[in-house]
N, C-alpha and C positions, 0 to 999 in steps of 0.2 A: 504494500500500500504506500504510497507514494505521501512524501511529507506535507502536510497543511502549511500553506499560506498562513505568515504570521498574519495576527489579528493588529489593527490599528486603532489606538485610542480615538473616541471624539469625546466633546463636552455637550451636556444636553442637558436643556434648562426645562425642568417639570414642576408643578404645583405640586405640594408636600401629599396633597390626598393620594393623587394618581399614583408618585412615585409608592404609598403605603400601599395601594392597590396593587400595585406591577409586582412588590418583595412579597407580597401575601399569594399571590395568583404563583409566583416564581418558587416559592417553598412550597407551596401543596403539589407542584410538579417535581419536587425532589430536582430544581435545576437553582444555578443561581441568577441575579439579574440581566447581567451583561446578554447572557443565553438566551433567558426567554425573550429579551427583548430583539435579539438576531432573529428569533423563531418569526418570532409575529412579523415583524420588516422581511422576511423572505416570503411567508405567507402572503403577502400584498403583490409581491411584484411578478412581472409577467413569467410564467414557466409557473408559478407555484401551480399542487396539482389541482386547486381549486380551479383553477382557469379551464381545463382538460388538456393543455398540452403535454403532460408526461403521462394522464391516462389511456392518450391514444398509442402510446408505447406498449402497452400491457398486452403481453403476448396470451389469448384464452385457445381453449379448445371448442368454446361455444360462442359465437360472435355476440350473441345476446347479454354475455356477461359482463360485457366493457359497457351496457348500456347503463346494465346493475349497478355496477362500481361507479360511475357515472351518478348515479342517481342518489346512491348511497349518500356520495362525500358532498351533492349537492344538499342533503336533507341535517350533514352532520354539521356544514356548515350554517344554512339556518335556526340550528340548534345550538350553539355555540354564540352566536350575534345576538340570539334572545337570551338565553341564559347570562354570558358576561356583556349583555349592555347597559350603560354606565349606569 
């Protein structure tokens, strides 16, 4: 496995609530801030697999199931935006 690109600091100016949101949301996923905060910023941008560009990669043995999967991560996402909105 080929070595990770060092990580680059930035500064990033948050309201003290948000930020208690982000460390509370970032320890119940057993990750720490910096992390979850990469997580959700790769979530947003083009290729994440909410968009469907890496689900149309998904090699099945039944073409129906890329609809499934499809449809799955469409529903898990509007479960997730109701669940953690603000």
């Amino acid at each position: 496995m080929p070595d990770a690109a060092p990580l680059k600091a930035i500064s990033l100016k948050l309201e003290p609530e948000l930020l208690d949101r982000i460390k509370s949301e970032a320890a119940a996923r057993g990750t720490n801030v910096s992390a979850y905060i990469r997580g959700c910023v790769l979530s947003c941008l083009p290729g994440a697999s909410a968009d469907g560009s890496l689900t149309d990669q998904i090699q099945t043995l039944d073409p129906r199931a890329k609809g499934v999967i499809k449809d799955v991560l469409k529903r898990l996402d509007a479960l997730e935006k109701e669940v953690f909105a603000g």
